[in-house]
Backbone and ligand atoms as CSV (ligand in chain L), in Angstrom:
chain,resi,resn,atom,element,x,y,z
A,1,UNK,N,N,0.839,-1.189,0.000
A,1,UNK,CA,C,0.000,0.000,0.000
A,1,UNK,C,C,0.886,1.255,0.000
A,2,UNK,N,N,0.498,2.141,-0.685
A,2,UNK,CA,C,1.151,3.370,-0.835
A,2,UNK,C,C,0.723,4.397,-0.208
A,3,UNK,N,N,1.438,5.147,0.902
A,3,UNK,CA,C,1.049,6.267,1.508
A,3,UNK,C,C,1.544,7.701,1.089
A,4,UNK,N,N,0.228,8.062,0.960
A,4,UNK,CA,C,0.500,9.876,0.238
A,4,UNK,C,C,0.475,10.911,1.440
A,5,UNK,N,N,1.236,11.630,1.315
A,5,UNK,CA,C,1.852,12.962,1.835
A,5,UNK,C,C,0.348,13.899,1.819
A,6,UNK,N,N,0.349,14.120,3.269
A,6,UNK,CA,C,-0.655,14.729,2.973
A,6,UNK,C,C,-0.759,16.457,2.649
A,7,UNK,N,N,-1.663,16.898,2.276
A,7,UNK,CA,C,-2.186,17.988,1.741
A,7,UNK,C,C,-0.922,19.439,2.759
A,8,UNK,N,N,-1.153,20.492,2.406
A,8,UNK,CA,C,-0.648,21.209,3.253
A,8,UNK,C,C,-1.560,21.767,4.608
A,9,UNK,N,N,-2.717,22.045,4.129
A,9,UNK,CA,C,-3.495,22.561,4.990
A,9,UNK,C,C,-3.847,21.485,5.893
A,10,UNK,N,N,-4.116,19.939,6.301
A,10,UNK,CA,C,-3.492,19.262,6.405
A,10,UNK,C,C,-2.696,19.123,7.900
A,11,UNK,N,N,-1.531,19.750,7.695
A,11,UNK,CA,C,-0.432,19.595,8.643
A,11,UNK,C,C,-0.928,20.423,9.799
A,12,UNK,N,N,-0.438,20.185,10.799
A,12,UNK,CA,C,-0.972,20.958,11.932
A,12,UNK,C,C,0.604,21.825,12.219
A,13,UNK,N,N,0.508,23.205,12.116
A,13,UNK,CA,C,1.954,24.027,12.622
A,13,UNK,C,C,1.416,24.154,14.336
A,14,UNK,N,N,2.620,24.046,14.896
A,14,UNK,CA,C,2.920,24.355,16.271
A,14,UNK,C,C,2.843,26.039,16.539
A,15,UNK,N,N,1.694,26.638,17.663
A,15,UNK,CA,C,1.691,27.744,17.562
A,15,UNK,C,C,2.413,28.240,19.286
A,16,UNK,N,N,2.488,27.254,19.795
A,16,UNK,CA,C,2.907,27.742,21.075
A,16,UNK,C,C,2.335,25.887,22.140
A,17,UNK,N,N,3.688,26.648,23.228
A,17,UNK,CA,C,3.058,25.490,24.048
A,17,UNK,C,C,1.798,25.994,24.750
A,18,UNK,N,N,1.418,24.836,25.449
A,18,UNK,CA,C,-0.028,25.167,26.129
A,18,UNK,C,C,0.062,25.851,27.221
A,19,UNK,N,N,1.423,25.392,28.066
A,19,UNK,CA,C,1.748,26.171,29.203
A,19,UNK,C,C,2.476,27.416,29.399
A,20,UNK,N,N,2.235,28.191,28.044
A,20,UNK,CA,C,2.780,29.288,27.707
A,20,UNK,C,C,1.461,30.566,28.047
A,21,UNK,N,N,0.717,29.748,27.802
A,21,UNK,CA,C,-1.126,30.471,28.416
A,21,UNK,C,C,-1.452,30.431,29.446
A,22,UNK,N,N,-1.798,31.026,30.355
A,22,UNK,CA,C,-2.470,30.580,31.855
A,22,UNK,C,C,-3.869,30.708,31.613
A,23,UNK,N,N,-4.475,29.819,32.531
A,23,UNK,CA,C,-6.099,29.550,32.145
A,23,UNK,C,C,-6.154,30.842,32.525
A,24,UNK,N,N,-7.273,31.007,31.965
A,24,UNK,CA,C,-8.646,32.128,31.770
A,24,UNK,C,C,-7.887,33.375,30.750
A,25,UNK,N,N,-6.696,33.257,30.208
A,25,UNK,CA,C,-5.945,34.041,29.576
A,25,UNK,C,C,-5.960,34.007,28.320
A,26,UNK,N,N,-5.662,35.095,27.829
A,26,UNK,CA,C,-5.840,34.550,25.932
A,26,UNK,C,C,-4.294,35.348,25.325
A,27,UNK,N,N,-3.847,34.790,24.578
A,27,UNK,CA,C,-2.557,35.281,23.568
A,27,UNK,C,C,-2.498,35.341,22.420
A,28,UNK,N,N,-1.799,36.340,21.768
A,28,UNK,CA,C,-2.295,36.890,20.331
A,28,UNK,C,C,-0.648,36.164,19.903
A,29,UNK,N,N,-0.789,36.275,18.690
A,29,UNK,CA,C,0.136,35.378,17.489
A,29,UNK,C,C,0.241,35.886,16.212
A,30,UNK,N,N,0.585,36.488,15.541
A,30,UNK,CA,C,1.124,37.135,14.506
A,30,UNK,C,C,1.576,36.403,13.481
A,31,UNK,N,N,1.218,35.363,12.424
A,31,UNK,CA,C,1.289,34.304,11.831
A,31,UNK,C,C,1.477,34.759,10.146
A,32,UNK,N,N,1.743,33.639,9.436
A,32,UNK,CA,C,1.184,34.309,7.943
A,32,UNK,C,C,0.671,32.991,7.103
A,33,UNK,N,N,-0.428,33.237,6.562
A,33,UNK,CA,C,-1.210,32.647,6.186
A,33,UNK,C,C,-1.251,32.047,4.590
A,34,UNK,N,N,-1.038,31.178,3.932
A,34,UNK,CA,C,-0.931,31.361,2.742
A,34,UNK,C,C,-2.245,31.410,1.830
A,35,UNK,N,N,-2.449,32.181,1.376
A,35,UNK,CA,C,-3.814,32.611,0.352
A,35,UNK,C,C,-3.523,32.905,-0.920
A,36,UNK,N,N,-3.710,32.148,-1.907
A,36,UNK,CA,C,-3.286,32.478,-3.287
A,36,UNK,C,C,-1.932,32.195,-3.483
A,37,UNK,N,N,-1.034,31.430,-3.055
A,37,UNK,CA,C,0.235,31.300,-3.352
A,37,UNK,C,C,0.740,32.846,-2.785
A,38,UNK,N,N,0.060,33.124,-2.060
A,38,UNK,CA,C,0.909,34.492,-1.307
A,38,UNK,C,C,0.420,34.703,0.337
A,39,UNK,N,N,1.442,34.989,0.959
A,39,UNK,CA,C,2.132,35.306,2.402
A,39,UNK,C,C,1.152,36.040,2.766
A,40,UNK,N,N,0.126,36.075,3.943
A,40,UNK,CA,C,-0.677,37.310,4.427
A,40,UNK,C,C,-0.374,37.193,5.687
A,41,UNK,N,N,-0.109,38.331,6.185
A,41,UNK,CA,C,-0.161,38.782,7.692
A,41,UNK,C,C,-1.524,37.869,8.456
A,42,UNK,N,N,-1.415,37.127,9.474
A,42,UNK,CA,C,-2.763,36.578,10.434
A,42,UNK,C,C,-2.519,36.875,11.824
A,43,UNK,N,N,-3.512,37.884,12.210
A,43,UNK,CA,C,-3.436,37.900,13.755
A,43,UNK,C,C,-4.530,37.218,14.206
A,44,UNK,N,N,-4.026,36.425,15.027
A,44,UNK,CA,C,-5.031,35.288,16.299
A,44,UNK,C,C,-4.670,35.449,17.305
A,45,UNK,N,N,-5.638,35.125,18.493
A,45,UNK,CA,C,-5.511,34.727,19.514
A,45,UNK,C,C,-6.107,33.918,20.084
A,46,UNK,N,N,-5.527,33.324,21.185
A,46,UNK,CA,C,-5.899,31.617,21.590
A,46,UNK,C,C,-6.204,32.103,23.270
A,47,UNK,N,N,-7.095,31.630,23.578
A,47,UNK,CA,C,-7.697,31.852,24.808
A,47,UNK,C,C,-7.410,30.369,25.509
A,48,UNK,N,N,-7.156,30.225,26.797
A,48,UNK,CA,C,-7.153,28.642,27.599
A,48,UNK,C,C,-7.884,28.618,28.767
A,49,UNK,N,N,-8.643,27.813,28.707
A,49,UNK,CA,C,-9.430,27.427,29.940
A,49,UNK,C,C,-9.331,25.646,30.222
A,50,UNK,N,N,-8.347,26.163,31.093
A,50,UNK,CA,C,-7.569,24.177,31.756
A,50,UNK,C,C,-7.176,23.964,30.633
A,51,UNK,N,N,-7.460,22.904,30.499
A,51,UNK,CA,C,-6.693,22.148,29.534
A,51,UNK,C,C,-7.231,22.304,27.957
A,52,UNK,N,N,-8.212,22.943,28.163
A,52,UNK,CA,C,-8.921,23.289,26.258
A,52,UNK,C,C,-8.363,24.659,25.973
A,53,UNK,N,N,-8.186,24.705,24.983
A,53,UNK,CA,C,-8.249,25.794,23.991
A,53,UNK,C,C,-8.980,26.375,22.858
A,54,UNK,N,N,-9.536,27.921,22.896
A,54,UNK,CA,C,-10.019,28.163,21.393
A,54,UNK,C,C,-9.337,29.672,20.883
A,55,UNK,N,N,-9.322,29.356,19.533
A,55,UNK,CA,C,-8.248,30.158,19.186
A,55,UNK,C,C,-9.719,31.272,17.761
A,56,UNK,N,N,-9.149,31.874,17.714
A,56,UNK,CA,C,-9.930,33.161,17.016
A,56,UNK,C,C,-9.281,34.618,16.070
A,57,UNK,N,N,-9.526,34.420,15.142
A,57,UNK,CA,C,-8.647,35.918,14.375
A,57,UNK,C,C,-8.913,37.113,15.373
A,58,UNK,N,N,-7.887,37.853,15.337
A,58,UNK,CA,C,-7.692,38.867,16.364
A,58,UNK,C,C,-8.256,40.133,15.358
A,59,UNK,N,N,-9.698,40.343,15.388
A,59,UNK,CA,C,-10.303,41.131,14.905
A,59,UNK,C,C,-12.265,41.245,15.474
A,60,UNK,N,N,-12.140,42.307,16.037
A,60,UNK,CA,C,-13.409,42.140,16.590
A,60,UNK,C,C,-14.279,42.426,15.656
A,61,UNK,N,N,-15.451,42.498,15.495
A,61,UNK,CA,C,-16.885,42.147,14.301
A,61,UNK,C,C,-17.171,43.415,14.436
A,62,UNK,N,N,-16.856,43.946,15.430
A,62,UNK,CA,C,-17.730,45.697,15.374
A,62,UNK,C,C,-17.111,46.213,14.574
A,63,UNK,N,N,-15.437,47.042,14.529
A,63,UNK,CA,C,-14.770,48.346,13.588
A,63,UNK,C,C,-13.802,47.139,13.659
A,64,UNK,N,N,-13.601,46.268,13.511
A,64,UNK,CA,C,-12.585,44.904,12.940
A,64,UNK,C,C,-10.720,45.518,13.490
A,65,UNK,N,N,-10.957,46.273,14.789
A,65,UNK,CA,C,-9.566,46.255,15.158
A,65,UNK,C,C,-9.003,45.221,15.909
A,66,UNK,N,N,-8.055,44.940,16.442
A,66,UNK,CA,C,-7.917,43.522,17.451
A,66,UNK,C,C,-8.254,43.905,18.569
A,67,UNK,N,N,-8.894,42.968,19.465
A,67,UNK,CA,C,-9.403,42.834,20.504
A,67,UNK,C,C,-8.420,43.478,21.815
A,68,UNK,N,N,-6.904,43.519,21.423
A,68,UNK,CA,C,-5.986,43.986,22.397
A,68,UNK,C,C,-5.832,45.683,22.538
A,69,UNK,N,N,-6.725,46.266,21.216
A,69,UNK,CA,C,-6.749,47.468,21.079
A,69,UNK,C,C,-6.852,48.529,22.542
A,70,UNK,N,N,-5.242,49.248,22.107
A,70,UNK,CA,C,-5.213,50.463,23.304
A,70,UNK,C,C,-4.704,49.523,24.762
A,71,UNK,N,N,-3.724,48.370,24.104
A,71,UNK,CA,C,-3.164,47.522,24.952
A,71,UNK,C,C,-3.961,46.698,26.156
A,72,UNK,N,N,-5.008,46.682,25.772
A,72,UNK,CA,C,-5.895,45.949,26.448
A,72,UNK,C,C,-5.348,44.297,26.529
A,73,UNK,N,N,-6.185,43.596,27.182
A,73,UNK,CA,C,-5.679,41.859,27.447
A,73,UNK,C,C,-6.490,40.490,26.941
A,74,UNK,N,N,-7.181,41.546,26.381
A,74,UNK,CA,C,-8.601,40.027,25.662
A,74,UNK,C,C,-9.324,39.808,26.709
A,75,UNK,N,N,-9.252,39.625,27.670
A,75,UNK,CA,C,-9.853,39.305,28.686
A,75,UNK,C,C,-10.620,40.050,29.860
A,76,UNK,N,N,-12.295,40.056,30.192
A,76,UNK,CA,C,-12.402,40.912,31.206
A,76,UNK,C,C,-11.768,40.661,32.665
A,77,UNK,N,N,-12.338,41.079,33.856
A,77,UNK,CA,C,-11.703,41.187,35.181
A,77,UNK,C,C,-11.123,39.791,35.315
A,78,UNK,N,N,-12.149,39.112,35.586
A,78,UNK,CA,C,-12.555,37.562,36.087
A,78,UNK,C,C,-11.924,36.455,34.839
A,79,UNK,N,N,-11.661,36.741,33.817
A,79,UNK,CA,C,-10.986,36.165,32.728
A,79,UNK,C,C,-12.257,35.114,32.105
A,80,UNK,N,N,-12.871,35.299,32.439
A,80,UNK,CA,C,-14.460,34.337,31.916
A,80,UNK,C,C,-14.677,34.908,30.592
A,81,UNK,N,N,-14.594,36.026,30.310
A,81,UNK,CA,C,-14.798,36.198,28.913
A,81,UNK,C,C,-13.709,37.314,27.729
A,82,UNK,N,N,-14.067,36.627,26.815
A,82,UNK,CA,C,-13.119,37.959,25.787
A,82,UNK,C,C,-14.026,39.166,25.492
A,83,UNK,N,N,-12.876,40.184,25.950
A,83,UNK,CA,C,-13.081,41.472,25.910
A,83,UNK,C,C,-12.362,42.396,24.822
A,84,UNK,N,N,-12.836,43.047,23.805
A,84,UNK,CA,C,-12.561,43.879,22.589
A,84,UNK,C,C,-12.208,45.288,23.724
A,85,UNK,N,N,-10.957,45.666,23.763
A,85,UNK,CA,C,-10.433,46.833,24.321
A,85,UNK,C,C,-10.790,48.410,23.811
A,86,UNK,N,N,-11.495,48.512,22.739
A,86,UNK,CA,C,-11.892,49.277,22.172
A,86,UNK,C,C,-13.278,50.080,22.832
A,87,UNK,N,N,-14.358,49.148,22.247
A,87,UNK,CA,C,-15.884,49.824,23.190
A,87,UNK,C,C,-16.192,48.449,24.351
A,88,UNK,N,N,-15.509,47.598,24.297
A,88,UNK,CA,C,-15.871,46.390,25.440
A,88,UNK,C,C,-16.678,45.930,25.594
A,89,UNK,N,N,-16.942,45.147,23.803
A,89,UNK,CA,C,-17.311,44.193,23.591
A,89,UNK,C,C,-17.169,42.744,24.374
A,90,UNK,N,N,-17.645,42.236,24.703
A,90,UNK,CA,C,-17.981,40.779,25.440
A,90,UNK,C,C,-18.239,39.508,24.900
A,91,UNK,N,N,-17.354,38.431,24.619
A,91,UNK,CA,C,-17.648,37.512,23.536
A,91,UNK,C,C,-17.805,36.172,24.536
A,92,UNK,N,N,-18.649,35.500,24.285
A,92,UNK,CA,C,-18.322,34.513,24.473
A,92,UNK,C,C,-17.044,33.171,24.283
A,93,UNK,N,N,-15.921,33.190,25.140
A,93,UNK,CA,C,-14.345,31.996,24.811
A,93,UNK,C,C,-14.576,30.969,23.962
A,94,UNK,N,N,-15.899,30.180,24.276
A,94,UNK,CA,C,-16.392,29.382,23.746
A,94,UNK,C,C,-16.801,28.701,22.691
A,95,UNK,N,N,-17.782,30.094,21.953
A,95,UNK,CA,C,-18.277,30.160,20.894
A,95,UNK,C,C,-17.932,30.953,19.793
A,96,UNK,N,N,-17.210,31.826,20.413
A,96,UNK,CA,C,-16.717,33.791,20.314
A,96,UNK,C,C,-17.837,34.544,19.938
A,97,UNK,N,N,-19.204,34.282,19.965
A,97,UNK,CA,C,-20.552,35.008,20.216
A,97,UNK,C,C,-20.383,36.117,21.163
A,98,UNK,N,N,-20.218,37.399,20.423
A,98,UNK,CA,C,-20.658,38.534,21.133
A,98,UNK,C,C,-22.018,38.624,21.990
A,99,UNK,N,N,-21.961,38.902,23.072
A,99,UNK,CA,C,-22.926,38.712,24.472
A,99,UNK,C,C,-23.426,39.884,25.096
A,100,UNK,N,N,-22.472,41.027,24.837
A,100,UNK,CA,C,-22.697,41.880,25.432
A,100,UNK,C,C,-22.051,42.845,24.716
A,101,UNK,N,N,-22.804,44.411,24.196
A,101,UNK,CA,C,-21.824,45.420,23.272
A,101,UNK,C,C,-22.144,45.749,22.062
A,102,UNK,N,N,-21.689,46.591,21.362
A,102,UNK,CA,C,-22.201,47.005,19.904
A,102,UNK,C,C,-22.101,46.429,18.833
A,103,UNK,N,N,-21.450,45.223,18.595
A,103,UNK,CA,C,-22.043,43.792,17.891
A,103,UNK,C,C,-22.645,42.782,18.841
A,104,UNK,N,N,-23.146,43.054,19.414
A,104,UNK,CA,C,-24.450,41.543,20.227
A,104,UNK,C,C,-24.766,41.029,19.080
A,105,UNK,N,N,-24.469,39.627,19.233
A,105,UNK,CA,C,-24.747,38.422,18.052
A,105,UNK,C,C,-24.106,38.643,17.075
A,106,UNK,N,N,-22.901,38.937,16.562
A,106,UNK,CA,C,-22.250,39.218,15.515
A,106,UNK,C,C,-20.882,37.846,17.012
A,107,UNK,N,N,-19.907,37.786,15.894
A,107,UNK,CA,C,-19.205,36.916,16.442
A,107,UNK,C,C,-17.601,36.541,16.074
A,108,UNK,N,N,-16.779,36.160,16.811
A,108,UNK,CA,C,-15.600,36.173,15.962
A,108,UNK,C,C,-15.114,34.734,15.197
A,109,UNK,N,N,-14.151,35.287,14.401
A,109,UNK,CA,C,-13.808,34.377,13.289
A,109,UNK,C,C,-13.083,33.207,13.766
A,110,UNK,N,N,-13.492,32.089,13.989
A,110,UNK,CA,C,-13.142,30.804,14.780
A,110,UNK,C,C,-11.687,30.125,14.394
A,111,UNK,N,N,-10.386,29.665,14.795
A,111,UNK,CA,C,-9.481,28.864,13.992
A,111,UNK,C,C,-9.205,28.025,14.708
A,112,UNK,N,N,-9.640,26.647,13.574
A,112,UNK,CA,C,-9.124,25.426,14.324
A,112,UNK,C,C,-8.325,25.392,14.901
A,113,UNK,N,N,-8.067,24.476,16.232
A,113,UNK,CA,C,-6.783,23.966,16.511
A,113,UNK,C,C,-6.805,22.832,17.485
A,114,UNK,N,N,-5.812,22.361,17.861
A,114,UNK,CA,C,-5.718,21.053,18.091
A,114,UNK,C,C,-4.741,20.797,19.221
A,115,UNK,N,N,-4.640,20.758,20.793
A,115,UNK,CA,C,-3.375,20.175,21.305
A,115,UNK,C,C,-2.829,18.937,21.083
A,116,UNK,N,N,-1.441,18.832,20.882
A,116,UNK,CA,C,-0.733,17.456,20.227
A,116,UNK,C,C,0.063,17.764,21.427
A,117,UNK,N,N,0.060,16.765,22.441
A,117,UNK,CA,C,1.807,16.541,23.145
A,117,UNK,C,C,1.800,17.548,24.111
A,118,UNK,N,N,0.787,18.714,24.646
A,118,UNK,CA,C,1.083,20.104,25.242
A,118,UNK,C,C,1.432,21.278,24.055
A,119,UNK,N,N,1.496,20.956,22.780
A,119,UNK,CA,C,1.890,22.186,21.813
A,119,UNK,C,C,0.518,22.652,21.851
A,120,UNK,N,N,0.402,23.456,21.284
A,120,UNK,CA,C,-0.990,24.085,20.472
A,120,UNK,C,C,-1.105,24.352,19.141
A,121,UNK,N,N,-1.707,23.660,18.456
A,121,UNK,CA,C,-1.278,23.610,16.907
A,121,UNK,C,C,-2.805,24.226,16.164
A,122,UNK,N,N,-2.062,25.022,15.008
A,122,UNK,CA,C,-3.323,25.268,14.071
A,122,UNK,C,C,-3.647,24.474,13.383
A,123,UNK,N,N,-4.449,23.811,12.432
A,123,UNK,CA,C,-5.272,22.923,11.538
A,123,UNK,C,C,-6.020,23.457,10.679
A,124,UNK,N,N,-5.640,22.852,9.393
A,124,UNK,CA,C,-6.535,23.155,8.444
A,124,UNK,C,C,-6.674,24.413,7.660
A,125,UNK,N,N,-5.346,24.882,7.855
A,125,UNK,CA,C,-4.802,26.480,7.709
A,125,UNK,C,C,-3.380,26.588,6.576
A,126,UNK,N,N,-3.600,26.579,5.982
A,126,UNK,CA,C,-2.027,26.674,5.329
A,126,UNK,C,C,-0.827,27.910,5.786
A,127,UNK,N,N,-0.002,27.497,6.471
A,127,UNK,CA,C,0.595,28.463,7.043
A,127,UNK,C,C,2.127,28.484,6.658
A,128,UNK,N,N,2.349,30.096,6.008
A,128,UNK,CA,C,4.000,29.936,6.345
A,128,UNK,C,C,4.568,29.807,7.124
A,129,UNK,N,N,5.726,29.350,7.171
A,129,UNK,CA,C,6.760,28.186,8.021
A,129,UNK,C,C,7.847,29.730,8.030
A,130,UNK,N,N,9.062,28.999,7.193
A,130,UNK,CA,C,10.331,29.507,7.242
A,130,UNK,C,C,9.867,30.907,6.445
A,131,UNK,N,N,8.935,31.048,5.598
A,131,UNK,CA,C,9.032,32.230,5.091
A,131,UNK,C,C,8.592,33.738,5.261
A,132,UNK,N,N,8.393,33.661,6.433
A,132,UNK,CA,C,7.727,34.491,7.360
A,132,UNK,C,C,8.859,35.149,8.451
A,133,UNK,N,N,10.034,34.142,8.264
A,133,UNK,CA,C,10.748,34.250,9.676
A,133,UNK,C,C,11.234,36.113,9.479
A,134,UNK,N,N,11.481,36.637,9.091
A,134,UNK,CA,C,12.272,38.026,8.989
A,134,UNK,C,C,10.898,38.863,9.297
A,135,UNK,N,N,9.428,38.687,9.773
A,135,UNK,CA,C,8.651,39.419,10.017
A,135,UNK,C,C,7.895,39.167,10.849
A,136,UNK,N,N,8.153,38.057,11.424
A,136,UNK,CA,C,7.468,38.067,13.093
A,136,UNK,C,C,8.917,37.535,14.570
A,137,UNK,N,N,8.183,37.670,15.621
A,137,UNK,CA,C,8.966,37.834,16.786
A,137,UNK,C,C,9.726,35.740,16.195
A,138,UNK,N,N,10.601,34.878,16.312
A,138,UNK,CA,C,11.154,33.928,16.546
A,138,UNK,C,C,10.281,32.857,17.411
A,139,UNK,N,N,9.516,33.322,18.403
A,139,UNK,CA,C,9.020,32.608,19.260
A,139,UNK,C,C,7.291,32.443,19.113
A,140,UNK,N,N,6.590,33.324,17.845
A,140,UNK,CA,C,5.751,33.284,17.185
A,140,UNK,C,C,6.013,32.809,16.125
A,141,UNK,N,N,6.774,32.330,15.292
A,141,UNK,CA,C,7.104,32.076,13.785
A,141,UNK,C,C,6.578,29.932,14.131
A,142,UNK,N,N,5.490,29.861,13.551
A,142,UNK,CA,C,4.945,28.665,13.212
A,142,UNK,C,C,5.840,27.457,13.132
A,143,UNK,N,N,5.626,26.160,13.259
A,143,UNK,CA,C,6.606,25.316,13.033
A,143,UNK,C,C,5.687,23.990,12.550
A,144,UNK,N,N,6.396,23.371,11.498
A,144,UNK,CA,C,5.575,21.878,11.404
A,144,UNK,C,C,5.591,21.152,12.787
A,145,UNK,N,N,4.560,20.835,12.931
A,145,UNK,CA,C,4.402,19.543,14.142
A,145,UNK,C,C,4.568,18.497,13.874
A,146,UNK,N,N,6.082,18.251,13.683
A,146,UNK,CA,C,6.650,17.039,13.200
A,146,UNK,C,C,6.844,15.562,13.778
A,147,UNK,N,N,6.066,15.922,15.153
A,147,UNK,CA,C,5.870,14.595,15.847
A,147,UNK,C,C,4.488,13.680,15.933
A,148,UNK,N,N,3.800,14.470,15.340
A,148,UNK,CA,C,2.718,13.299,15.005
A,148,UNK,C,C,2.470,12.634,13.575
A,149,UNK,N,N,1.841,11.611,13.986
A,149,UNK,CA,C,1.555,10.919,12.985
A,149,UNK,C,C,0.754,11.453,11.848
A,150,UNK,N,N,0.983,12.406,11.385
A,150,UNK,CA,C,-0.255,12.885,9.966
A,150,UNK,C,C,0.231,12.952,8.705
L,1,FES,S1,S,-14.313,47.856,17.949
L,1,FES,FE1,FE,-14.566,46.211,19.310
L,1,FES,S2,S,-16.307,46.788,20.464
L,1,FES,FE2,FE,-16.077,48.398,19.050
């Protein structure tokens, strides 16, 4: 039997370990995305509660700035929910269903992901690897998750 290489989108890149998050906390990631055979800037952030994770484009649904806007933390007091730093918007971690704020029921843009091993990996995303490295921080720059089986 012959085994094929799978697809790119496919591969799961390593976006950070898990214990790089503290529960009820969320962290943004600066990624690049491949669309059209070309490199795009992706800001996400990955929220953790215990041992799950959900991760979300770092763009709120109201005026589409990132949620950290005016150095804010994603997060309100109590860390129970994501907070848009801008007008303080209220999303649901969960669902990213705005709950409370000037998009109520508008919602954010969801991105798979997957813990393998304690990493936190994206899925289903085609992501630059090495070619990205000269434009984000080293410790954000994506990596194949070369230890699982896919
Ligand atoms: S821009 Fe996020 S609540 Fe207005």
């Amino acid at each position: 039997m012959t085994e094929t290489a799978p697809a790119d989108m496919d591969v799961p890149y390593v976006v950070c370990g898990l214990n790089e998050i503290p529960s009820k906390r969320a962290k943004d990631f600066r990624l690049g995305r491949i669309e059209n055979g070309e490199v795009k800037h992706w800001s996400i952030l990955i929220y953790r509660l215990g041992q799950n994770v959900y991760g979300y484009e770092n763009q709120c649904p109201h005026e589409g700035v990132g949620l950290d806007f005016g150095g804010e933390r994603f997060v309100n007091d109590n860390g129970s929910l994501l907070m848009c730093g801008k007008h303080g918007a209220l999303f649901d971690p969960g669902t990213g269903e705005c709950i409370d704020g000037p998009c109520l029921g508008q919602a954010l843009k969801p991105v798979p992901l997957v813990v393998l091993d304690d990493d936190v990996c994206v899925i289903g995303i085609e992501l630059a690897g090495e070619d990205i490295e000269d434009d984000v921080d080293e410790d954000e720059d994506p990596s194949l998750c070369d230890d699982v089986g896919v």
